[in-house]
C-alpha positions as CSV (number, residue, x, y, z in Angstrom):
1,X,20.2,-6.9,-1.3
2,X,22.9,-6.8,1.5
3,X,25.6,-8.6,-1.1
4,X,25.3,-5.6,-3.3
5,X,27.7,-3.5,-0.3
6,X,26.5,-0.9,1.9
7,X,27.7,1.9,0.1
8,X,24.7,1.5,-2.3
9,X,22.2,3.9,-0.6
10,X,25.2,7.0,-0.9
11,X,25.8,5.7,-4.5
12,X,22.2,5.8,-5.9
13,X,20.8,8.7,-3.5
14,X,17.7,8.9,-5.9
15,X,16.7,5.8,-5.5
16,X,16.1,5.9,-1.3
17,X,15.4,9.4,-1.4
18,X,11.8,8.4,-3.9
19,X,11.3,5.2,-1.7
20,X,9.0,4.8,1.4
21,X,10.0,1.3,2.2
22,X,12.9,-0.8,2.1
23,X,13.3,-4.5,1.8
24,X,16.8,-5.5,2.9
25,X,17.3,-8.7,1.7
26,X,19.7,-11.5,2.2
27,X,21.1,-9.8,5.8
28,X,22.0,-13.5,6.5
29,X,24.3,-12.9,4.2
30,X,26.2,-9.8,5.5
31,X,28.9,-11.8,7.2
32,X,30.4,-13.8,4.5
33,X,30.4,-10.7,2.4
34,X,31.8,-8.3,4.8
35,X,28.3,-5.9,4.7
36,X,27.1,-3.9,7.8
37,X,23.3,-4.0,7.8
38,X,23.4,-1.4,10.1
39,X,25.7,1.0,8.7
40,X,23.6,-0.1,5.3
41,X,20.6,1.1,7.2
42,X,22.5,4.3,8.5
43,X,23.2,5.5,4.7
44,X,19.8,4.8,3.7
45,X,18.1,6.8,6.6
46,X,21.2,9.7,5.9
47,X,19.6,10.2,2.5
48,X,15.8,9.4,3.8
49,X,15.7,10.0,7.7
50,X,11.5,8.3,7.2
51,X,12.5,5.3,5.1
52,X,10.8,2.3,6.8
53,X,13.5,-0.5,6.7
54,X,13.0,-4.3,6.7
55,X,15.6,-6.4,6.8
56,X,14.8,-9.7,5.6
57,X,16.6,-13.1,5.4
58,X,14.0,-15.6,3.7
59,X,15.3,-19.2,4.2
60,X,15.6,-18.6,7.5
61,X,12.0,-16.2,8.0
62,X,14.1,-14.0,10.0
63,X,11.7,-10.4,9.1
64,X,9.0,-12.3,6.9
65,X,6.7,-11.3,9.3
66,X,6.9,-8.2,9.8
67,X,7.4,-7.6,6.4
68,X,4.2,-9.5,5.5
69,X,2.1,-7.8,8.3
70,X,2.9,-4.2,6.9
71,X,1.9,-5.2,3.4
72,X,-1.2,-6.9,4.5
73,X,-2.2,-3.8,6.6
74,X,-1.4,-1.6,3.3
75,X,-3.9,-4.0,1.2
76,X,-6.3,-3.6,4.0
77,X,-5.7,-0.3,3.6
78,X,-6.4,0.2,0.0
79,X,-9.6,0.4,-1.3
């Protein structure tokens, strides 16, 4: 979640570095808490330089789709 601060991806390392996707969620958030998406996106790839990123923002659908179509390709996918 973008409300947790962008510093999170430098704080946990471990966590990005094991992941292969990331939902960002709430970025409709970032300017009422004073959160960078991008720099939170920066971090992440500085500690995973092939994390794919989503940033999401449900109420509003911003990403949904693009979120959804790489899941649906990954059930597709699985056997």
């Amino acid at each position: 979640s973008i409300t947790e601060g962008d510093d999170k991806p430098l704080k946990y390392p471990h966590i990005f570095r094991a992941a292969s996707v990331l939902v960002l969620t709430k970025v409709d958030l970032a300017p009422h808490v004073d959160v960078d998406p991008a720099r939170f996106i920066e971090h992440a790839r500085r500690v995973n330089p092939e994390l794919r990123v989503f940033p999401v923002a449900a109420p509003r659908g911003h990403g949904m789709g693009e979120w959804v179509g790489w899941l649906r390709g990954e059930l597709e996918g699985t056997p």
